[in-house]
Backbone as JSON Lines, residues from 0, in Angstrom:
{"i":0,"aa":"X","n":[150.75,80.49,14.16],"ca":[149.95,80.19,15.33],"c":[148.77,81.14,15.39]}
{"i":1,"aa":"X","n":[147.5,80.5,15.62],"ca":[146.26,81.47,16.01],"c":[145.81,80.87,17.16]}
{"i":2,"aa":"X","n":[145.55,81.89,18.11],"ca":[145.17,81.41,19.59],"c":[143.49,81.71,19.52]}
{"i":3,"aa":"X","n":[142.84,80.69,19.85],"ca":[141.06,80.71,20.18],"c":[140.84,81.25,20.95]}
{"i":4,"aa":"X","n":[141.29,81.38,22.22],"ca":[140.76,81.66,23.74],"c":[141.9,81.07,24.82]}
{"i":5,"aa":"X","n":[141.53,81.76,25.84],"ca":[142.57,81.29,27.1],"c":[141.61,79.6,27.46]}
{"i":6,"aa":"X","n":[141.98,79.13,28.2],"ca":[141.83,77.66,28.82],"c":[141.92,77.84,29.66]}
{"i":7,"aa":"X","n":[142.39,77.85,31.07],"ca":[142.92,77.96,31.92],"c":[143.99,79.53,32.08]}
{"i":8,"aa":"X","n":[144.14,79.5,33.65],"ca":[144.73,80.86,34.01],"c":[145.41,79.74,35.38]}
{"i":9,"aa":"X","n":[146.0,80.57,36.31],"ca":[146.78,80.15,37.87],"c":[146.25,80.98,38.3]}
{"i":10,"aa":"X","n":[146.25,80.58,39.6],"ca":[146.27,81.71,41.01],"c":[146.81,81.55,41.57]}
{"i":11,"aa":"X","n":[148.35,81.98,42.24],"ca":[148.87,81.77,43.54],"c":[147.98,82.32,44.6]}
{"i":12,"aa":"X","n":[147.72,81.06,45.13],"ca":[146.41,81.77,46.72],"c":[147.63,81.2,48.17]}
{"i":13,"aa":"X","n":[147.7,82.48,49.1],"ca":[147.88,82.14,50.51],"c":[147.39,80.92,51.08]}
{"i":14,"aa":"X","n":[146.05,80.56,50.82],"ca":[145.17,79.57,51.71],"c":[143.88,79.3,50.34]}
{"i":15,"aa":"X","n":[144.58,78.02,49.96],"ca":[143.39,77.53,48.9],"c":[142.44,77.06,48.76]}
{"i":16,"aa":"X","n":[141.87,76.36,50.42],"ca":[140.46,76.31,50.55],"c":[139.73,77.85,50.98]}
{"i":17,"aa":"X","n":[140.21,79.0,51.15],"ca":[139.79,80.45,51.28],"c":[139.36,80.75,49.78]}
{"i":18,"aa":"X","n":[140.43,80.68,48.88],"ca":[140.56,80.99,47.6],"c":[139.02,80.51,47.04]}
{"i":19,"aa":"X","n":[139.05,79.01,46.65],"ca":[138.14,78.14,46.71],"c":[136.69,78.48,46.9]}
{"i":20,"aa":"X","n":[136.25,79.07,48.63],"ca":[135.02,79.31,48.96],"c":[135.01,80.44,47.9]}
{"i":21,"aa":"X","n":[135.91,81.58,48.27],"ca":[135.55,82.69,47.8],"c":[134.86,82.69,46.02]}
{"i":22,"aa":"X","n":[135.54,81.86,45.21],"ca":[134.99,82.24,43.85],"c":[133.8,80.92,43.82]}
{"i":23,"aa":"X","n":[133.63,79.97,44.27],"ca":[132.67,79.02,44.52],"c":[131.32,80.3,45.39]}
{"i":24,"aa":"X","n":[131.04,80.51,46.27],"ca":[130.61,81.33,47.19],"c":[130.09,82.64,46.48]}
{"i":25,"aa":"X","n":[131.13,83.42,45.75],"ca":[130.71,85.04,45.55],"c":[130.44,85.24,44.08]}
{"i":26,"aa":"X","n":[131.1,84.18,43.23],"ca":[130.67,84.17,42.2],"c":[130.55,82.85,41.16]}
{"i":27,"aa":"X","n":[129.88,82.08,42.47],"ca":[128.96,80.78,41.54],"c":[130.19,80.01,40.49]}
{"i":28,"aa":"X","n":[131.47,80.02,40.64],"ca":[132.41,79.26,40.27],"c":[132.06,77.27,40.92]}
{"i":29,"aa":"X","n":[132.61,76.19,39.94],"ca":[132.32,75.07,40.95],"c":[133.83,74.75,40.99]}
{"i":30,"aa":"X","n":[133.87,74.15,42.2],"ca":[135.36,73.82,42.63],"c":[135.34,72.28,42.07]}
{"i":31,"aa":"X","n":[136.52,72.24,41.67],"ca":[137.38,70.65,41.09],"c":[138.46,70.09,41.53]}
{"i":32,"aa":"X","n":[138.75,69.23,41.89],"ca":[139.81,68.42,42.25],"c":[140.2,67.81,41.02]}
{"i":33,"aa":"X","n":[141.28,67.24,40.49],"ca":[141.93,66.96,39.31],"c":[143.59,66.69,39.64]}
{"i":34,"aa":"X","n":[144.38,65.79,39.36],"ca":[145.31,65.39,38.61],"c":[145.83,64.78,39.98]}
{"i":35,"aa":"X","n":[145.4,63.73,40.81],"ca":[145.84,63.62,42.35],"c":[145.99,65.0,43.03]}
{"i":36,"aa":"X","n":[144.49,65.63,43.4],"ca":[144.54,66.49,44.36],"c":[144.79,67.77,44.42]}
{"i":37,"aa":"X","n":[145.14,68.38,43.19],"ca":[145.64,69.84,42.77],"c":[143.56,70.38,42.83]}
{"i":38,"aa":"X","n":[143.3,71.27,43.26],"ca":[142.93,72.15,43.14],"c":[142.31,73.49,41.84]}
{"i":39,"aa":"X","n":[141.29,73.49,41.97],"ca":[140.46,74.6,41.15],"c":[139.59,74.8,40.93]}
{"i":40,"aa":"X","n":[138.81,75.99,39.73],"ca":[137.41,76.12,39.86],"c":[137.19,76.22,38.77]}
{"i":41,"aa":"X","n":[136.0,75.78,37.92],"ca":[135.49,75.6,36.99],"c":[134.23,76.46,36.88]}
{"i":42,"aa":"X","n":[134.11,77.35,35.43],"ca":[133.05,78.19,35.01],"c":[132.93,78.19,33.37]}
{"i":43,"aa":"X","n":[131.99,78.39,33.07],"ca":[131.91,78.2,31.07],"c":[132.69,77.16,30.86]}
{"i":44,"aa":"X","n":[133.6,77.66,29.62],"ca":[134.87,76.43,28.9],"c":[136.04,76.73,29.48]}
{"i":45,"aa":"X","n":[136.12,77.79,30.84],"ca":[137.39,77.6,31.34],"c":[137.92,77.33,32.8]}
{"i":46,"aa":"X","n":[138.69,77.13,33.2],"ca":[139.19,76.84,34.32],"c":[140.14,77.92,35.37]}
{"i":47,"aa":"X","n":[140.19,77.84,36.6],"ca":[141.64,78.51,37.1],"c":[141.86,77.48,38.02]}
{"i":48,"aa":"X","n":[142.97,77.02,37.73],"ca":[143.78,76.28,38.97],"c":[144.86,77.33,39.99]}
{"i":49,"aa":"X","n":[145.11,76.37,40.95],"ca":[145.17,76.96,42.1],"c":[146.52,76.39,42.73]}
{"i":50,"aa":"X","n":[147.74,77.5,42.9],"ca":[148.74,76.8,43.32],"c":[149.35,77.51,44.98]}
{"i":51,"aa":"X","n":[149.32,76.76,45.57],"ca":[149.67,77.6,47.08],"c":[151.13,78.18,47.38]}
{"i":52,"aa":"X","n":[150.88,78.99,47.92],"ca":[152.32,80.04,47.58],"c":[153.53,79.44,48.21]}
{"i":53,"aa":"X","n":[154.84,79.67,47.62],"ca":[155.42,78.27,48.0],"c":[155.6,76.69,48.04]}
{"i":54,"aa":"X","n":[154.26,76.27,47.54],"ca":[154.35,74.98,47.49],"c":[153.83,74.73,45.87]}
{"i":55,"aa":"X","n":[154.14,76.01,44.87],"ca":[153.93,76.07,43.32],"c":[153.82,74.45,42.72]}
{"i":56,"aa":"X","n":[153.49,74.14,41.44],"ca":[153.58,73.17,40.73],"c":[154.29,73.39,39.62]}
{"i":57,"aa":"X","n":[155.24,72.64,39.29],"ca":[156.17,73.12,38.15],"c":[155.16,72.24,36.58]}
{"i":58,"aa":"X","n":[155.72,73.21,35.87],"ca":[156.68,74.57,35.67],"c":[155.67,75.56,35.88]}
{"i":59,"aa":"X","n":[155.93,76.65,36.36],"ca":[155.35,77.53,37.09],"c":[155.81,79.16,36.54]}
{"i":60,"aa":"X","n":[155.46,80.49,36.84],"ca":[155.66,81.59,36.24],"c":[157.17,81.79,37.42]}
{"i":61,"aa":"X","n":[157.83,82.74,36.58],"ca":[159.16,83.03,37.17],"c":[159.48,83.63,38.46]}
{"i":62,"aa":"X","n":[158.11,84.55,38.84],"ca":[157.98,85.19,40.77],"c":[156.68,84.2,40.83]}
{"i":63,"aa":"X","n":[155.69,83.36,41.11],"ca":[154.78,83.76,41.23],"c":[154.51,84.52,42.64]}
{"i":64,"aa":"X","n":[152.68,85.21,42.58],"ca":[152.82,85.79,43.72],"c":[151.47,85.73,44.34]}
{"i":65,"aa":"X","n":[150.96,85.61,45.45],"ca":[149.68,85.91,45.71],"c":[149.34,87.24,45.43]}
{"i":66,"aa":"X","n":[148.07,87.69,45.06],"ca":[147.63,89.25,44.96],"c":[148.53,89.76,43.68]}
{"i":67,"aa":"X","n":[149.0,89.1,42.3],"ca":[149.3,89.88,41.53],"c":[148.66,90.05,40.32]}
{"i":68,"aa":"X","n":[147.68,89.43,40.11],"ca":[146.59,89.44,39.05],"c":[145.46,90.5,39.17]}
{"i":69,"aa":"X","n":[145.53,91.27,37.74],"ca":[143.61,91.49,37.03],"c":[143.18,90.47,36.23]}
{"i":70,"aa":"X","n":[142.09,90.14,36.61],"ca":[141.32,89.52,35.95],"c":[139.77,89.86,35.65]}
{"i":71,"aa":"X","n":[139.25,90.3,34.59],"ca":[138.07,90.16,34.31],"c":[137.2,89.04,33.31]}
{"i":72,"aa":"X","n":[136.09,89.22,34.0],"ca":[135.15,88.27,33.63],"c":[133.98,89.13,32.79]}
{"i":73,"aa":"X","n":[133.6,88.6,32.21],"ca":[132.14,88.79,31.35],"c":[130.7,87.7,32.34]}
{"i":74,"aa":"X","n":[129.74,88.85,31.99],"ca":[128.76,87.82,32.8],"c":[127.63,88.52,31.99]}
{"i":75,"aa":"X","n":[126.16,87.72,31.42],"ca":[125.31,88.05,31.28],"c":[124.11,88.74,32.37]}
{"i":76,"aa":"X","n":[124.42,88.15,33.89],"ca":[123.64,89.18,35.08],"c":[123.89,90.47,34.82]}
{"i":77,"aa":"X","n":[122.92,91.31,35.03],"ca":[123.1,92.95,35.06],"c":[124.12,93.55,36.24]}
{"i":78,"aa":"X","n":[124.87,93.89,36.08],"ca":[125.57,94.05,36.88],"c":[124.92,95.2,38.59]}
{"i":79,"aa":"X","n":[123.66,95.59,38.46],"ca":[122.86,95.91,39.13],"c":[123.15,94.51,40.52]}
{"i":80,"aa":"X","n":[122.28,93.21,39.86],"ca":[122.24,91.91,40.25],"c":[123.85,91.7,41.25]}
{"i":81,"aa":"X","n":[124.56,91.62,40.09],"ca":[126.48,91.14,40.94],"c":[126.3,91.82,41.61]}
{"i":82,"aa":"X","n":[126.36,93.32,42.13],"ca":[126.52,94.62,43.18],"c":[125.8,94.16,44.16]}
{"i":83,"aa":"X","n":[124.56,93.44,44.18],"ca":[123.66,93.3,45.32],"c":[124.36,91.76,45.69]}
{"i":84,"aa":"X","n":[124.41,91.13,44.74],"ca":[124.99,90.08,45.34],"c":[126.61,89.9,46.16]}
{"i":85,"aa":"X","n":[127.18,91.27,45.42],"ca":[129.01,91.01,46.58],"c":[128.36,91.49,47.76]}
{"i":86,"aa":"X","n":[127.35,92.51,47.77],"ca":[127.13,93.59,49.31],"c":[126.78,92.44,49.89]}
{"i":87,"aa":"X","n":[125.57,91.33,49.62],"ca":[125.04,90.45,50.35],"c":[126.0,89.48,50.76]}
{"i":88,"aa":"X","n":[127.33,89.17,49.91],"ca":[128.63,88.34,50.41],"c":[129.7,89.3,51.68]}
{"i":89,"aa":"X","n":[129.61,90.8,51.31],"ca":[130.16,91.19,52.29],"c":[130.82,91.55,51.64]}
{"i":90,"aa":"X","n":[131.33,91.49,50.32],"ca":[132.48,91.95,48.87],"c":[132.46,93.56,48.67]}
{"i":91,"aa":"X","n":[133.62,94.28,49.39],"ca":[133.98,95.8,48.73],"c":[133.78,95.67,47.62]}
{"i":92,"aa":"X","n":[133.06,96.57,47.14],"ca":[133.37,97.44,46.02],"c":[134.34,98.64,45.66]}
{"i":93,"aa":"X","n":[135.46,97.89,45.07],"ca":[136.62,98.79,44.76],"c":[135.87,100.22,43.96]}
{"i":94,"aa":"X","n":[135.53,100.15,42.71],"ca":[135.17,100.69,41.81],"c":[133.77,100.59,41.24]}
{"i":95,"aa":"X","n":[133.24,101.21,40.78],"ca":[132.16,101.12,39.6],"c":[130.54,100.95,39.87]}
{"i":96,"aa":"X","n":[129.6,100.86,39.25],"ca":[129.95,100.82,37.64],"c":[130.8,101.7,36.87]}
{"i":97,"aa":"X","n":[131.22,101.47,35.84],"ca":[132.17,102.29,35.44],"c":[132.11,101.78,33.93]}
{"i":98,"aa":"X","n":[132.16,102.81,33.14],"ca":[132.3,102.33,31.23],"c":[133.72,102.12,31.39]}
{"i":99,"aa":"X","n":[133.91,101.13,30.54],"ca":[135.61,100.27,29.79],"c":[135.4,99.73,28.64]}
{"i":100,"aa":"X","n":[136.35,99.46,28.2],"ca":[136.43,98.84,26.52],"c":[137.17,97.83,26.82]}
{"i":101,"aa":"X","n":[136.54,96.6,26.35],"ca":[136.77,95.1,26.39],"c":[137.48,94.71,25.38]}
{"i":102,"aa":"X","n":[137.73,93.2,25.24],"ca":[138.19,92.95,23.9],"c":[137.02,92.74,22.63]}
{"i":103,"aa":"X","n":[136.18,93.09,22.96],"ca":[134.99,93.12,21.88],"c":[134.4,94.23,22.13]}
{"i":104,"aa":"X","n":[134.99,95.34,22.49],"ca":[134.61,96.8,22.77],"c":[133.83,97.38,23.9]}
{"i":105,"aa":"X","n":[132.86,98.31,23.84],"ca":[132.23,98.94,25.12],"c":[131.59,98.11,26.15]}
{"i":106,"aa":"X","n":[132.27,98.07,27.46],"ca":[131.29,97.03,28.1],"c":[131.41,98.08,29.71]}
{"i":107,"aa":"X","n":[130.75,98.0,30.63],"ca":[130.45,98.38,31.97],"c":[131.27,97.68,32.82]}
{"i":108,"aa":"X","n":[131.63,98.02,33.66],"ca":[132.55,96.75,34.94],"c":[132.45,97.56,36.19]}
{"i":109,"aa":"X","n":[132.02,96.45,37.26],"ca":[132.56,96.75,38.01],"c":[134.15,95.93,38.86]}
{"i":110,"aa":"X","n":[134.65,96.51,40.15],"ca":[135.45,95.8,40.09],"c":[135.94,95.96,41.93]}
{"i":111,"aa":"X","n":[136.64,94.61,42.37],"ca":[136.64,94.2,43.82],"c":[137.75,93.63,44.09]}
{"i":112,"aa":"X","n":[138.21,93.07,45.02],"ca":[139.64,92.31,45.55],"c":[139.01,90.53,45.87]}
{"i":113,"aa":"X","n":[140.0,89.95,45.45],"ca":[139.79,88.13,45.84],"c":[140.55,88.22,47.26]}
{"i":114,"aa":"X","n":[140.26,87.75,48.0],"ca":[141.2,87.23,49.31],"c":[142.26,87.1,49.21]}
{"i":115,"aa":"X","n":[143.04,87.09,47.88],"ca":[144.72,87.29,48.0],"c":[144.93,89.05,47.78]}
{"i":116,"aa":"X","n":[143.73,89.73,47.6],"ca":[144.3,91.04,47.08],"c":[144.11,91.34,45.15]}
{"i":117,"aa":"X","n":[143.76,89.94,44.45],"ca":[143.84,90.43,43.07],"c":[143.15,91.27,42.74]}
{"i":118,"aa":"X","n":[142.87,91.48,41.88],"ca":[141.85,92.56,41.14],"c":[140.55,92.22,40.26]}
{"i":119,"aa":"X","n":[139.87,91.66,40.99],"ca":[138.69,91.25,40.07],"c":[137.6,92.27,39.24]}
{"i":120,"aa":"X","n":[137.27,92.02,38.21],"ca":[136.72,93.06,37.31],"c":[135.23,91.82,36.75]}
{"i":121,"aa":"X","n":[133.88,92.55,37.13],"ca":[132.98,91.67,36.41],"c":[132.74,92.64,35.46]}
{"i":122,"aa":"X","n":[131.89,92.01,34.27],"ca":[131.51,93.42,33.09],"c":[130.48,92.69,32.2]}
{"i":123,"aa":"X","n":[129.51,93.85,31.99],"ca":[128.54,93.75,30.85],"c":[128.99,93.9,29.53]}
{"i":124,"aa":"X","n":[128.83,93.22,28.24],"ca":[128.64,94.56,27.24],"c":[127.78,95.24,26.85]}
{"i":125,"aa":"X","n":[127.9,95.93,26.5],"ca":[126.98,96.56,25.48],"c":[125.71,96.16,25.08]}
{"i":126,"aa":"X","n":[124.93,96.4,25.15],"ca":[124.04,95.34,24.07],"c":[123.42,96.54,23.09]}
């Protein structure tokens, strides 16, 4: 087996039209409806669907949980740009800028909370 790339990820969200605005809204994600009515958001070649806590879609992870994910993203904006744009959403800044090593090595991140509590991480690399 050789894996290309992720496809898709989950989110257990509390309240999935919250979920929804928030990555539609703070970071230019587009929201999708798909498979009778399930929920998610669409960016590049991948997806995150969206399962409400308690009311999961099988087969599903073994706890899921709201607020238990990191996730980072790669973005070509300077991350100067994202910073002005969470302050202008109203988005803490947990952390950063801050140097990290990616899976393609040195990249910048900063990093914030989604409305369930996850851990969102945006990041430059290198150039």
């Amino acid at each position: 087996m050789q894996i290309d790339r992720i496809d898709h990820i989950v989110i257990t969200a509390f309240d999935l039209e919250r979920t929804v605005d928030f990555y539609a809204r703070v970071m230019g994600m587009e929201p999708i409806t798909f498979a009778g009515g399930r929920r998610g958001l669409a960016f590049g070649r991948q997806k995150i669907n969206l399962h409400q806590a308690g009311r999961e879609f099988e087969p599903k992870a073994l706890k899921p949980t709201p607020g238990s994910l990191d996730l980072c993203f790669i973005t070509e904006t300077p991350l100067e740009e994202v910073i002005a744009q969470l302050k202008a959403q109203g988005v803490a800044i947990a952390e950063g800028p801050v140097p990290k090593t990616g899976a393609l090595g040195p990249m910048t991140s900063v990093y914030f909370r989604d409305p369930d509590g996850n851990l969102i991480e945006v990041s430059n690399y290198s150039r």
